[in-house]
N, C-alpha and C positions, 0 to 999 in steps of 0.2 A: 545259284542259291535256291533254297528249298523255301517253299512259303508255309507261315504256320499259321493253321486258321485263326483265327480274335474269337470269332462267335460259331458256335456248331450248326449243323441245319441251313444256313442260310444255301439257296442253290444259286442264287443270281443279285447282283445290285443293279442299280442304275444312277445316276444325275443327270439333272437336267439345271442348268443356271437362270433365273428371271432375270429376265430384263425390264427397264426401265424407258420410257422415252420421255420428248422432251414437254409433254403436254403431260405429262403424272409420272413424274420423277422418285416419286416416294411408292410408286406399286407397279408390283411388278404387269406388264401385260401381257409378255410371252412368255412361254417357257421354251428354251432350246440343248439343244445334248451339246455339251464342253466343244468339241470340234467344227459347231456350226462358227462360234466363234475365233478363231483363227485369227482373221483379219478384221475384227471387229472392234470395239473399246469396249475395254474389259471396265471403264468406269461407269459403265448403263448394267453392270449384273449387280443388282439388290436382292436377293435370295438365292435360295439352294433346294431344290426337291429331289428329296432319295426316296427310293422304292427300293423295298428285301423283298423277294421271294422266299420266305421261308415254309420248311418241309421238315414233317415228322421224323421223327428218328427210326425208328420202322415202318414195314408197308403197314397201316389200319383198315384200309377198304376192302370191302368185302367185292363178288361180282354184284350186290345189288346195288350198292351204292354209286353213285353218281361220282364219274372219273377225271370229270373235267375241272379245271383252274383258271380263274384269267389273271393273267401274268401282267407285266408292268404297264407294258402297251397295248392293255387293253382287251389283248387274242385271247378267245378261249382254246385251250391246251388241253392234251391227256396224258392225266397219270398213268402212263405205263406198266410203274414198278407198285403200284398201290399205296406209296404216299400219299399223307395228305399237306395239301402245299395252299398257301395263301398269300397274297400282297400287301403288305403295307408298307404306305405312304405316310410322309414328313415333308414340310415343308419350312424351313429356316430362315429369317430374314435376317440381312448380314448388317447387325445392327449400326456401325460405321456409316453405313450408305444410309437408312432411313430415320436417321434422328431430326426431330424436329425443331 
């Protein structure tokens, strides 16, 4: 099957799921990427943080301009193509888990 994009621009996502333990149950302490968890209990994830990479729709940068981006995790990157690209972050709490 052929994928159809939802939102234009985006170059990258990510998740990360919070967890919870057993000394503050209602917040999250860690954050870890969906696969850490495998073998874990999925009833300790209270939230959900995504990060977009989003990038202009044409190259903007000129050569004076400064080419670099920090991406999800943090790296600072280079626009190659003269994009200009930024990250935003969200973070969700999975309101089930933290009602008080």
């Amino acid at each position: 099957q052929n994928g159809q994009p939802l939102i234009e621009n985006v170059q990258s996502m990510r998740v990360w799921l919070g967890q919870a333990d057993a000394a503050n149950p209602r917040r999250p302490v860690r954050y870890v990427a969906p696969d850490a968890l495998a073998g874990a209990d999925w009833n300790t994830v209270i939230a959900v943080r995504i990060c977009l990479v989003m990038q202009s729709a044409e190259p903007v940068l000129t050569s004076e301009d400064s080419k670099t981006y920090t991406d999800c995790s943090g790296a600072s990157v280079d626009s190659a193509d003269g994009r200009l690209r930024r990250a935003f972050f969200s973070t969700v709490a999975l309101r089930n888990k933290t009602a008080f």
